[in-house]
LOTIVEX-673794 format. One line per 8 residues: number of its first residue (from 1); their letters; for each residue x, y, z of C-alpha. Coordinates in steps of 0.2 Angstrom, whole numbers, plus 5000, padded with zeros to 4 digits. Layout:
NUM> A> X Y Z  ... .
This chain:
1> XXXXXXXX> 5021 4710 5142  5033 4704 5128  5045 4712 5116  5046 4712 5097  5062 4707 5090  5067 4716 5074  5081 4709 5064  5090 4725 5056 .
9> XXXXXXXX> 5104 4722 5043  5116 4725 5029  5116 4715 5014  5124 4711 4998  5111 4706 4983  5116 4690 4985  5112 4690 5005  5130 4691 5012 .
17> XXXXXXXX> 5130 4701 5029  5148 4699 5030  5160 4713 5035  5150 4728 5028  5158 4743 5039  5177 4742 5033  5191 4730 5028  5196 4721 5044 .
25> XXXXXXXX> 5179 4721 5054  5176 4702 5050  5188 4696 5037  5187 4677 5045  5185 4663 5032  5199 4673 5023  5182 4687 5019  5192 4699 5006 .
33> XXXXXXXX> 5177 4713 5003  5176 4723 5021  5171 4739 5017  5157 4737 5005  5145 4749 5012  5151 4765 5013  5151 4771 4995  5133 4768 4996 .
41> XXXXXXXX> 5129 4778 5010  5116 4793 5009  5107 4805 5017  5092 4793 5014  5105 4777 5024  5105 4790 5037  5086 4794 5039  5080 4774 5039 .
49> XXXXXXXX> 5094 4768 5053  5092 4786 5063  5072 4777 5063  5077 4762 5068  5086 4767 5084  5072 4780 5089  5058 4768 5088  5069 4754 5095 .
57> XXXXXXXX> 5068 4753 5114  5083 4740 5117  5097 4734 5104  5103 4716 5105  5120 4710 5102  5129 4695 5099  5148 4696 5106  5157 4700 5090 .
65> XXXXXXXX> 5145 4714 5087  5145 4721 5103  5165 4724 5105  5162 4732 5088  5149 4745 5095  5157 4746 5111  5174 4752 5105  5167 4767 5095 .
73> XXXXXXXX> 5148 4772 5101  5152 4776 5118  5165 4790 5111  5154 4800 5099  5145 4813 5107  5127 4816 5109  5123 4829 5094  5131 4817 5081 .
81> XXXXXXXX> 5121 4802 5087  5129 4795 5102  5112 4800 5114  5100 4788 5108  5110 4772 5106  5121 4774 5122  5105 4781 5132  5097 4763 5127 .
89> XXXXXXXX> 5095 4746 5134  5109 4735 5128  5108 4714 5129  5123 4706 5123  5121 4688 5120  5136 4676 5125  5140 4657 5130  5154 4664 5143 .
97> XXXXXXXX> 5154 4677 5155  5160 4693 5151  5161 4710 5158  5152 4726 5146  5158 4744 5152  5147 4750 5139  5132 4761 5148  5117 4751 5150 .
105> XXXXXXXX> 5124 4733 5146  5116 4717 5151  5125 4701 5148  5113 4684 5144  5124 4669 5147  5119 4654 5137  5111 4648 5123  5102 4661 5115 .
113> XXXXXXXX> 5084 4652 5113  5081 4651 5128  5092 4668 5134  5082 4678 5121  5065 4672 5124  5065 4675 5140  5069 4692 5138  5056 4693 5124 .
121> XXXXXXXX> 5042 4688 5137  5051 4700 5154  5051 4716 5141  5041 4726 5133  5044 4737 5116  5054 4735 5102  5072 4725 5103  5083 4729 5088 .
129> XXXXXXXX> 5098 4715 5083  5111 4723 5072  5121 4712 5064  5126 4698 5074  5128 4684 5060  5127 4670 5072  5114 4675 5084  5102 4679 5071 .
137> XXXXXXXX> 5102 4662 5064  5101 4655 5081  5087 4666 5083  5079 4660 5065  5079 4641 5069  5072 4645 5086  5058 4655 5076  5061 4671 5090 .
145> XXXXXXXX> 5063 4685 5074  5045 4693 5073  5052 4705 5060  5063 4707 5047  5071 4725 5041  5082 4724 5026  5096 4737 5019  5098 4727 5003 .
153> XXXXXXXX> 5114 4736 4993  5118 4734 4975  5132 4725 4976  5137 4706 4972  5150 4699 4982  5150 4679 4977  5155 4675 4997  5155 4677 5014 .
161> XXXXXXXX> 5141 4673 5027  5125 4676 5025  5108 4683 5032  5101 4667 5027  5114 4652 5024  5110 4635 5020  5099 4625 5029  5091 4640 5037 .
169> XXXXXXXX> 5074 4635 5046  5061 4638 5032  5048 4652 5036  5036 4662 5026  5037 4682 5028  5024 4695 5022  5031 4712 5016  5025 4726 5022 .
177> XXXXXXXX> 5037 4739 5015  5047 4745 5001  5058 4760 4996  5074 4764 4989  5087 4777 4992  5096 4789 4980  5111 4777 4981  5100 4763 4975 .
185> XXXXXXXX> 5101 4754 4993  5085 4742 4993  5075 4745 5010  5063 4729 5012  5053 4727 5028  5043 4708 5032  5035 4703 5046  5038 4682 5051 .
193> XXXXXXXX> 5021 4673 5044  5022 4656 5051  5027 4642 5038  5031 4643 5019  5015 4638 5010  5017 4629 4997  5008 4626 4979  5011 4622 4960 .
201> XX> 5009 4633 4944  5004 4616 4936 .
């Protein structure tokens, strides 16, 4: 038994993952381009992420993240898309307790390495993280992200954080998909490889 865990997220074409939903979301570091997103959202953006959650059999969430979800999802009703992701197993990652009303919540107290993979090796399936800046990139040096889904929009936005910032652990990825939707949204998918390898056009 052990879990695969797909990173799923937004970003810029020069990788920021910053505040994509709306102006105010995560506007820390004085971030001035919240929103960035929706005027690229499609019929084809709809189709890809309503995937994700079906084939995904847990979501996990780092805390900013999760008081993000959990302030809207649990209100949308079930025909507009609130069944699946409400229905699901929820795992919220966090160095302090904390309680979670939202249905199906589990909080993981402590540092996420060790939190994450041992809820990797208890469960089975797929375990989605949305978002969640700072958990992914605990999750990256720990070498815990078997997979990689990308939403890469045509936008360039010069700051903010990103999906992979400096001094991210090295790793090589293989791709194993590619697509694009009307709205020119980049969807890239890589599974984790091991180490870069390395060579010379010399």
């Amino acid at each position: 038994m052990a879990s695969r865990l797909v990173v799923s997220t937004f970003v810029s074409l020069d990788g920021v993952m910053q505040g994509p939903g709306g102006p105010g979301e995560d506007d820390s570091n004085g971030f001035p381009h919240g929103g960035w997103l929706p005027p690229h959202v499609d019929e084809g953006f709809g189709r890809i992420m309503g995937e994700q959650f079906e084939r995904a059999d847990g979501l996990l969430l780092g805390r900013r993240s999760y008081d993000i979800l959990a302030s809207h999802w649990p209100h949308v009703p079930d025909e507009e898309g609130g069944a699946k992701i409400n229905s699901m197993a929820k795992y919220v990652v966090t160095r302090k307790p904390m309680n979670a009303e939202w249905r199906n919540t589990q909080v993981l107290v402590g540092e996420a390495a060790q939190t994450v993979a041992e809820l990797k090796r208890s469960t089975d399936g797929e375990i989605l993280v949305q978002g969640s800046g700072d958990l992914i990139r605990s999750l990256q040096e720990a070498e815990l992200v078997d997979e990689y889904r990308l939403l890469v929009f045509p936008v360039v936005l010069g700051q903010g954080k990103r999906l992979f910032a400096e001094g991210a652990t090295p790793a090589g990825l293989k791709l194993t998909g590619a697509t694009a939707t009307d709205a020119g949204v980049a969807y890239l998918t890589y599974e984790w490889a091991g180490k870069p390898v390395y060579g010379s056009v010399v």
